[in-house]
C-alpha positions in Angstrom: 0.0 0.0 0.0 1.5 3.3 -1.0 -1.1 5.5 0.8 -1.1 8.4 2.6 0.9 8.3 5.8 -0.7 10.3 8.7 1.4 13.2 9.3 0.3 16.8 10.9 1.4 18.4 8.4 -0.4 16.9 5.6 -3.5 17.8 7.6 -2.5 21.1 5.8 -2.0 19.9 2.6 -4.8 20.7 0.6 -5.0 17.6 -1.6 -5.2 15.1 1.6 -8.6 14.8 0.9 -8.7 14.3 -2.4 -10.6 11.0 -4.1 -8.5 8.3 -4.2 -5.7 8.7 -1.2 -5.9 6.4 1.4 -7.3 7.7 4.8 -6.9 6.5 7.7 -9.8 8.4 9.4 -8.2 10.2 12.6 -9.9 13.5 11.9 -13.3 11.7 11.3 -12.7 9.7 14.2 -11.9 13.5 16.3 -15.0 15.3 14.9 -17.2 12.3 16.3 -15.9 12.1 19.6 -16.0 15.9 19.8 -19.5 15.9 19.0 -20.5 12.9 21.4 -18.8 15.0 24.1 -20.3 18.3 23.6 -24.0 16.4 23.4 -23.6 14.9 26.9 -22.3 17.7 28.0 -25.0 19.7 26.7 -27.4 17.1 28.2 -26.0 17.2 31.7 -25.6 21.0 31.8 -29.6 21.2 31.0 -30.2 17.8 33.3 -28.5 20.0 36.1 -30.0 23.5 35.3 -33.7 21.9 34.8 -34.8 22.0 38.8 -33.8 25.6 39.5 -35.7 26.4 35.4 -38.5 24.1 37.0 -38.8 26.7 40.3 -38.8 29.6 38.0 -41.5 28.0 35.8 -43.5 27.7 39.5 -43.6 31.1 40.1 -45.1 32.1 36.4 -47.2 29.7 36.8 -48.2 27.8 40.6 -50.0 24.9 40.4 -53.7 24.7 41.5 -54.3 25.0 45.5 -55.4 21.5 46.7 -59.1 21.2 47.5 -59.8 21.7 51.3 -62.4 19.6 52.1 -65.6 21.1 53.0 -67.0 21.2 57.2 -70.3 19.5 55.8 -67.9 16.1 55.0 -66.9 14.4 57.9 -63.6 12.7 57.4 -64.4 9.9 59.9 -67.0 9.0 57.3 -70.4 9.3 60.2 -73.9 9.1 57.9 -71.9 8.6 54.9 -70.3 5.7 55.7 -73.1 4.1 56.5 -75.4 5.0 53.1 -72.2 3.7 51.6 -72.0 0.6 53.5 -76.0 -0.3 53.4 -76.1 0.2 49.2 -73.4 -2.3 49.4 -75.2 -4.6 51.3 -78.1 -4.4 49.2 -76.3 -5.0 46.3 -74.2 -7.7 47.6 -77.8 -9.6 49.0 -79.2 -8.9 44.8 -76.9 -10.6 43.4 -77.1 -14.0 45.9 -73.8 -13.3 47.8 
């Protein structure tokens, strides 16, 4: 094989690309791992800037206020419970249970 050594300085030669020299690929091989690294890089600079873009996002917008529940309900369940409990029944006795 009488191909193209790798040299630095034919890096500046301007026919070291041309059809039909033999190349060994170094520069491609460079520009790929420089683009791999600067995509995870760009990913975990935007992984680690997301929660504080995430607080700002809260303040345009705060989520909905939680629903307090009303005096009327009682949480222990009282009248309600029992409705609940006697529909249940009734149902349970239809169907032969």
């Amino acid at each position: 094989m009488s191909g193209l050594q790798f040299n630095v300085q034919n890096l500046f030669q301007e026919d070291f690309f041309e059809v039909g020299r033999h190349f060994d690929g170094l520069g491609l091989c460079f520009a790929g791992i420089v683009i791999v690294f600067s995509s995870l890089l760009t990913i975990c600079l935007f992984i680690s800037v997301l929660p504080k873009l995430l607080d700002q996002v809260d303040k345009i917008f705060p989520p909905a206020p939680e629903p307090q529940p009303s005096p009327s309900t009682s949480v222990s369940g009282g009248d309600e419970t029992e409705k609940v409990a006697a529909i249940a029944y009734a149902l349970r006795q239809q169907r032969g249970g």
